[in-house]
C-alpha positions in Angstrom: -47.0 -63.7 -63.4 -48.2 -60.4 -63.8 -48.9 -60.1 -60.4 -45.1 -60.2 -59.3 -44.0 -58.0 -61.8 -46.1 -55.5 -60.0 -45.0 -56.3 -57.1 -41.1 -56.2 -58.0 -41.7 -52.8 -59.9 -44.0 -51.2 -56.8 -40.2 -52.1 -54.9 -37.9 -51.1 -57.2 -40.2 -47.8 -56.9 -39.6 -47.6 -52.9 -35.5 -48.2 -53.2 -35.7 -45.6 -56.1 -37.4 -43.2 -53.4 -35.4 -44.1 -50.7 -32.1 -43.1 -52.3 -33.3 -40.1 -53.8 -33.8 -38.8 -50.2 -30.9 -40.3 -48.8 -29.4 -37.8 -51.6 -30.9 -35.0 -50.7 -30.3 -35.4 -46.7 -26.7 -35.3 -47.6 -26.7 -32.7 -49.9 -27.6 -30.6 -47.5 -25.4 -31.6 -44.8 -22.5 -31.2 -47.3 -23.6 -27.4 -47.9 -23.5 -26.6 -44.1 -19.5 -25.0 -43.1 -17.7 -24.2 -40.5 -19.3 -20.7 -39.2 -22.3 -20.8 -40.5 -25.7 -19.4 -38.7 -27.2 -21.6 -36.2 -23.8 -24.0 -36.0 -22.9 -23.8 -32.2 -18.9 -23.1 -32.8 -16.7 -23.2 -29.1 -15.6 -19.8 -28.1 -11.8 -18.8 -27.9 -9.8 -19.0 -24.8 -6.3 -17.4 -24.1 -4.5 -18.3 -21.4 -1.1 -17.1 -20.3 1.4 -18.1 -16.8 3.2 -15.4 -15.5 6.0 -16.6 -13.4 7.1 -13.4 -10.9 9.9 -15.0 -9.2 10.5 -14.6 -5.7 8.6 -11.9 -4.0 9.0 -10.2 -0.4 5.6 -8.7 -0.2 2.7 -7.4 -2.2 3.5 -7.3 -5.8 2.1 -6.2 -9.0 1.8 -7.3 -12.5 0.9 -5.3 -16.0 -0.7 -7.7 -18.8 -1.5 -6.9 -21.9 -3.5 -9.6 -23.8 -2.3 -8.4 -27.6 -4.0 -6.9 -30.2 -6.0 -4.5 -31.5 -9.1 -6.1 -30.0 -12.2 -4.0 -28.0 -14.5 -6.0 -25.9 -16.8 -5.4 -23.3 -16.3 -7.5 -19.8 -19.5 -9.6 -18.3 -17.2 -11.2 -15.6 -14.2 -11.6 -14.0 -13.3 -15.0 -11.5 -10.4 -15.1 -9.5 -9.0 -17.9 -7.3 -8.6 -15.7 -4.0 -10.0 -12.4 -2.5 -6.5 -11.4 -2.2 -5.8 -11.2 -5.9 -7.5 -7.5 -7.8 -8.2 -6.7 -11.5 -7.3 -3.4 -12.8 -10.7 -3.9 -14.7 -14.4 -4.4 -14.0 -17.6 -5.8 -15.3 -19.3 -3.7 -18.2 -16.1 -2.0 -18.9 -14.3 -2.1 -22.2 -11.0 -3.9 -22.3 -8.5 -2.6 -25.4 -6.0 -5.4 -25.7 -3.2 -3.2 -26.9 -2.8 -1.8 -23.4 -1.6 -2.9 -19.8 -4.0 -3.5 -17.1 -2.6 -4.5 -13.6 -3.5 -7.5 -11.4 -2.3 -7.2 -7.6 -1.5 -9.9 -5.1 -1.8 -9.1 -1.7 0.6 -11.4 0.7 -0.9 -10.3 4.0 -1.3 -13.5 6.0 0.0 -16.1 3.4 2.8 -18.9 4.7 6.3 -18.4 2.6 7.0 -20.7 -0.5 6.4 -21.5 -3.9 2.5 -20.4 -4.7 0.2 -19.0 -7.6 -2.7 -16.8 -8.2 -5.1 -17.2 -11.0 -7.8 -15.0 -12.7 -10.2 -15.3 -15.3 -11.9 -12.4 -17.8 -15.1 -13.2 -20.1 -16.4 -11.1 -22.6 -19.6 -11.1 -24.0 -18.8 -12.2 -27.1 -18.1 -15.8 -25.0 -14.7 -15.6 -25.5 -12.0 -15.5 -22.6 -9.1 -14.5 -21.0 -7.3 -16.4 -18.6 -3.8 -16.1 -16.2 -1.9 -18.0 -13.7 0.6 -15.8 -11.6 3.3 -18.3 -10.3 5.6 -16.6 -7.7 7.8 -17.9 -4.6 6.9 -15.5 -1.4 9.7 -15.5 0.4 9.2 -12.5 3.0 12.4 -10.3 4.4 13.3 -10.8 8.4 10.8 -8.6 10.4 10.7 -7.6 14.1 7.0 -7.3 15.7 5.9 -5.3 17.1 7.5 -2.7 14.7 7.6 -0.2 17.1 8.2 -0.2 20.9 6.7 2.6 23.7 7.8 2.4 27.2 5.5 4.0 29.7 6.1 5.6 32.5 5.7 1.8 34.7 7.4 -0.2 31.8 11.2 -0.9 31.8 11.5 -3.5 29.2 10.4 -5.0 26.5 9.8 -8.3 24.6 10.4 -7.9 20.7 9.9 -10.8 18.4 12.2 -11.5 15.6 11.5 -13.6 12.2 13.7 -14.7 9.7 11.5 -17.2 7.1 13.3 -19.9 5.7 16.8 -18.8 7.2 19.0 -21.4 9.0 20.1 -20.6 12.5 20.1 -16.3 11.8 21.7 -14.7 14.8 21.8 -10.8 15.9 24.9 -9.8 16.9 24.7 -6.2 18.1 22.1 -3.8 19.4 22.5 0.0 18.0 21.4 1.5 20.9 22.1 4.6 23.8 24.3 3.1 26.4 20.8 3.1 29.1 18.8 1.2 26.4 20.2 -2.8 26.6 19.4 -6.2 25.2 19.4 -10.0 25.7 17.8 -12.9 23.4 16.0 -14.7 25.8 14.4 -17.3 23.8 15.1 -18.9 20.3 12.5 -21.7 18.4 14.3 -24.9 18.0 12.4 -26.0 14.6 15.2 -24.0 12.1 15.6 -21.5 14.8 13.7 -19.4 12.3 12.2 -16.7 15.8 13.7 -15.8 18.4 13.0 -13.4 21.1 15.1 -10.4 22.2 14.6 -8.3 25.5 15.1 -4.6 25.6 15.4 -3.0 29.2 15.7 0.4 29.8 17.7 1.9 32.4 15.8 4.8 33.7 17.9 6.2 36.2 20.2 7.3 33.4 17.2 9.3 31.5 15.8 12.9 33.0 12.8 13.3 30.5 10.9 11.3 27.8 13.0 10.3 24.7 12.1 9.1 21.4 14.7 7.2 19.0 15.5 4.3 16.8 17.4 1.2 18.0 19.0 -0.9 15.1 19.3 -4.8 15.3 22.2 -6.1 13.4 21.6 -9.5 11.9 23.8 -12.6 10.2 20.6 -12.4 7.9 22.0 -12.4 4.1 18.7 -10.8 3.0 18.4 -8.2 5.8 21.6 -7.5 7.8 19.9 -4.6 10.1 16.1 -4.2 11.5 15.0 -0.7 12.7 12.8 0.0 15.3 11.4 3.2 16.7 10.8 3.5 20.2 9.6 6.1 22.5 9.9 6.1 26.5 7.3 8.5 28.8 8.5 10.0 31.5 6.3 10.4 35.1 
């Protein structure tokens, strides 16, 4: 008899023990907060969209993040090579003023589109912006401009008119010895078409330099200029 009540105190002994450190293991969870040295807490992100409408070629943007922050840059990500940040690593960015992030639409197909960036600061927190836009590129003539040697008498200009249904040119600006014809149009929208220029050199005593004007049914360009220079023997 005396044995078990040994036996039932030496356990009443352990549970006592056991709570008691239960206790103090949540004690000291409780006293740990938000912030507090050693807690790992995620870093701020700010992201914005930018939407720049429809663009004809390379355009520019000024952000300003907001604020009366200062922090130092330790990188800067961007989704294409033709995209450029008005800062640079190791520099100090105030957010109260406007830096400028340019797009660069050399070589990119027309329609709805976006460019994205990304700024991180030492501090772990970032910065982060989408630039939606709609590149939709005025009608062009290539080459831009034309020169006529001394063997050449005409000409083979290319015209583009991006997303435009069936554009026409009407009338050649011209002297009466410089003339034109389209000779060829793409079916697929009729978006190109080619125009020959002839020269009549009989009519010309020396070289001549000059500008010939294409008038177009374009709504978004109604005339294209192009320079042009013909050499004499």
């Amino acid at each position: 008899m005396q044995f078990a009540c040994r036996s039932s105190t030496r356990r009443f002994g352990l549970l006592v023990g056991l709570l008691l450190i239960l206790a103090v293991i949540a004690g000291c969870t409780a006293a740990v907060s938000p912030g507090t040295p050693g807690e790992q807490s995620p870093a701020e992100e700010v992201s914005a969209v930018f939407d720049l409408g429809v663009v004809t070629e390379n355009v520019s943007k000024e952000i300003i993040i907001g604020g009366q922050s200062l922090k130092t840059i330790e990188d800067i990500s961007k989704s294409c090579g033709c995209t450029s940040v008005g800062v640079g690593k190791g520099e100090v960015l105030d957010f109260s003023l406007p830096f400028v992030v340019r797009i660069d639409m050399t070589g990119k197909a027309p329609g709805p589109q976006s460019q994205s960036f990304r700024v991180v600061f030492t501090d772990g927190t970032t910065y982060s912006a989408r630039l939606t836009f709609d590149y939709w590129p005025l009608p062009r003539a290539e080459p831009l401009y034309l020169v006529f040697r001394s063997d050449e008498s005409e000409k083979e200009v290319r015209f583009v008119f991006p997303r435009e249904k069936n554009p026409a040119i009407v009338a050649v600006d011209s002297p009466s010895h410089v003339s034109w014809e389209v000779v060829s149009a793409r079916e697929s929208g009729k978006e190109e078409m080619m125009v020959r220029i002839r020269v009549n050199r009989a009519a010309l005593g020396k070289a001549e330099e000059g500008v010939i004007t294409i008038r177009t049914t374009s709504p978004r360009r109604d005339d294209i200029k192009i320079p042009y220079l013909i050499l004499m023997n």
